[in-house]
C-alpha positions in Angstrom: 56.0 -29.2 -12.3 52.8 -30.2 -14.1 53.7 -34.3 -12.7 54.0 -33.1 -8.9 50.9 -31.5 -9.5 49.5 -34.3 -11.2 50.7 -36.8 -8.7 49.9 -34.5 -5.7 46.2 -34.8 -6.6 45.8 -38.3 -6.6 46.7 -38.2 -3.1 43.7 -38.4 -1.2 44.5 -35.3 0.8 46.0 -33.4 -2.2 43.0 -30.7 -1.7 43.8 -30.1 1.6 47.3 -29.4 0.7 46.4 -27.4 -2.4 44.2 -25.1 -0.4 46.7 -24.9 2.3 49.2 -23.8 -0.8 46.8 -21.1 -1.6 46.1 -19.9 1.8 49.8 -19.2 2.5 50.4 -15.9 0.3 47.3 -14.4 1.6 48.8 -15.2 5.7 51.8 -13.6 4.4 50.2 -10.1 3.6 48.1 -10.0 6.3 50.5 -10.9 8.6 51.8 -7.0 9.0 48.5 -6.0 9.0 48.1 -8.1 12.4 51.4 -6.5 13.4 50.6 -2.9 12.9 47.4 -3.2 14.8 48.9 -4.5 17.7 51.8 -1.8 17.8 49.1 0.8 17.4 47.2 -0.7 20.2 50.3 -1.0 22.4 51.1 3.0 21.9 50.0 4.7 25.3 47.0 7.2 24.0 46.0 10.9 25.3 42.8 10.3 27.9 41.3 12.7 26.1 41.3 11.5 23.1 40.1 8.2 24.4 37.3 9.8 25.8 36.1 11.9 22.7 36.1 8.7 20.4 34.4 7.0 23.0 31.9 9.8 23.2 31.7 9.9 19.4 31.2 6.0 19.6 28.0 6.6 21.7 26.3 8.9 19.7 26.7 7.6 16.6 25.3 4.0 17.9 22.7 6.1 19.4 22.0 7.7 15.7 21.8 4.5 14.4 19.1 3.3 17.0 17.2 6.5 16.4 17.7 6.2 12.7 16.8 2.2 13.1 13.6 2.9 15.0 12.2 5.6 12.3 13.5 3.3 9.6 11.1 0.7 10.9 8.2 3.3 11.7 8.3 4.5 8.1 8.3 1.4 6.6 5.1 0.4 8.4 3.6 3.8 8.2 4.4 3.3 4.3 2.3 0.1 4.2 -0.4 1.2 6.3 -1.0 4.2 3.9 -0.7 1.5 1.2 -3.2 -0.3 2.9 -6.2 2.3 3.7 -4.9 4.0 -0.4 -6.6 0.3 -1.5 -9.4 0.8 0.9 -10.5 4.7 -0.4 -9.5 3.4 -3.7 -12.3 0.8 -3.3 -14.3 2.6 -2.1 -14.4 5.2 -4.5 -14.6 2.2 -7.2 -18.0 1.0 -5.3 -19.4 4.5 -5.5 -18.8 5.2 -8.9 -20.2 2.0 -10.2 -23.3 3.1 -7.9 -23.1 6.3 -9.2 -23.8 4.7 -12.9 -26.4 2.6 -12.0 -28.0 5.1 -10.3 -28.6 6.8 -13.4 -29.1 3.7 -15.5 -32.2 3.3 -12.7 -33.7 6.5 -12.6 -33.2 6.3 -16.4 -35.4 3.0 -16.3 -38.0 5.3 -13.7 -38.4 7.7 -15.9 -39.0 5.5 -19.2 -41.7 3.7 -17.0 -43.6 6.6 -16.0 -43.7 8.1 -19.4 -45.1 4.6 -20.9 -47.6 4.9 -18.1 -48.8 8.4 -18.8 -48.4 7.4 -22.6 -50.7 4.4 -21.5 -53.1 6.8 -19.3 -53.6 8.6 -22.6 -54.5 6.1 -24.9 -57.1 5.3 -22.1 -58.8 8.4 -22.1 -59.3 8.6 -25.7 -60.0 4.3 -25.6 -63.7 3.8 -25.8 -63.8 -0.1 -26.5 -64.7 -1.5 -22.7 -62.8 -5.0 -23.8 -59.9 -2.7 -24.6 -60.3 -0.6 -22.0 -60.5 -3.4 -19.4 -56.8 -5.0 -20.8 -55.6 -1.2 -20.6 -56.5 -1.0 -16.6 -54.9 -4.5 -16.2 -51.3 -2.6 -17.8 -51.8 0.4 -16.1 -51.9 -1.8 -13.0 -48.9 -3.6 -13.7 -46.6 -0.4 -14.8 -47.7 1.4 -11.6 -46.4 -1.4 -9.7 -43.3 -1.6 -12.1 -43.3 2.2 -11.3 -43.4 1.8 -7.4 -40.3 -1.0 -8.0 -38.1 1.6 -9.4 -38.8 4.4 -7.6 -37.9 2.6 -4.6 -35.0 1.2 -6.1 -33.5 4.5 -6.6 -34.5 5.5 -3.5 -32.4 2.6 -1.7 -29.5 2.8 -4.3 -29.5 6.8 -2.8 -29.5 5.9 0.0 -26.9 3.2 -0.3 -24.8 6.8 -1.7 -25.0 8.5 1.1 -23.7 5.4 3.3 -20.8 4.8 0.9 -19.9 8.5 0.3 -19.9 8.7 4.4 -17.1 6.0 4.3 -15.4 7.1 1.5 -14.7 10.8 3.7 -14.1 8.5 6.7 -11.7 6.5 4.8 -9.6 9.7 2.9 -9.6 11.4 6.8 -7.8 8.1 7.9 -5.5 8.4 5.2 -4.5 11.6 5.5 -3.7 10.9 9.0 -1.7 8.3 8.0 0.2 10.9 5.2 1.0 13.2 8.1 2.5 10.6 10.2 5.0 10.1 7.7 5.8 13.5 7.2 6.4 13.9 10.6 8.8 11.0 10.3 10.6 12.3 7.4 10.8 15.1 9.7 12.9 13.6 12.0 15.3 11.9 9.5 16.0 14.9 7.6 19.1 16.4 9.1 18.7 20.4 10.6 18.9 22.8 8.0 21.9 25.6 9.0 20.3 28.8 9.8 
């Protein structure tokens, strides 16, 4: 057996024939298979009958459009809430890192106008006019550095407000977006049995 074998696959179209070889049991079992749907189709059916599956045919391809069409709804309403989730989560990052310099600024304010009241102080008591004169000249300079971060604060505030204002904007988007989907999971859960 092992020659014919041997010698059948020399032959160029030995693979052919060995997967026509192989082929054949598996005709032979479907073979009745073939048969016993074409008897089953050939047996006259009740009308009725027909019609119900038909029926039932319809509205289960018209429950798997429905289901199809939510499907595809949720899937985009999923990445759209994914989407405007990084958006207030970026948002919220901005404003906390404003948040801290914020304080880091009004921190910095407040160490300048303590070394210019320290500075006003010393002046008072100062009774050198050379001194005095380079004191004026500082006192000049940290009101200015004063006036620099007061209005720094002032626009980093205001810069809070703005991004705060987006930040609601942005969570009322999302939770739009959060009740979309549960009004599409809605639909796809099946009716509860009162």
């Amino acid at each position: 057996m092992r020659a014919i074998h041997d010698s059948v696959n020399h032959l160029p179209s030995s693979r052919l024939l060995l997967d026509m070889y192989r082929a054949v049991p598996i005709l032979l079992l479907l073979m009745p298979l073939s048969l016993n749907a074409q008897q089953i189709m050939s047996v006259p059916a009740d009308p009725r009958v027909l019609e119900q599956l038909v029926n039932e045919v319809r509205q289960l391809r018209l429950a798997i459009e429905r289901t199809n069409s939510i499907s595809s709804r949720l899937q985009i309403t999923l990445e759209l809430i994914q989407l405007q989730q990084n958006q207030v989560n970026r948002i919220s990052s901005q404003l906390e890192s404003l948040r801290n310099q914020i304080v880091k600024s009004e921190t910095d304010q407040s160490q300048a106008s303590s070394n210019l009241t320290n500075l006003e102080s010393r002046m008072e008591q100062e009774q050198n006019p050379n001194t005095q004169k380079m004191l004026q000249s500082e006192q000049k300079y940290l009101k200015s550095v004063l006036e620099q971060k007061s209005q720094i604060v002032q626009d980093e505030r205001t810069r809070e407000g703005e991004l705060a204002s987006s930040l609601k904007i942005e969570q009322a988007k999302l939770g739009e977006l959060q009740g979309r989907l549960d009004s599409l999971q809605k639909l796809i859960e099946p009716p509860q049995a009162k």
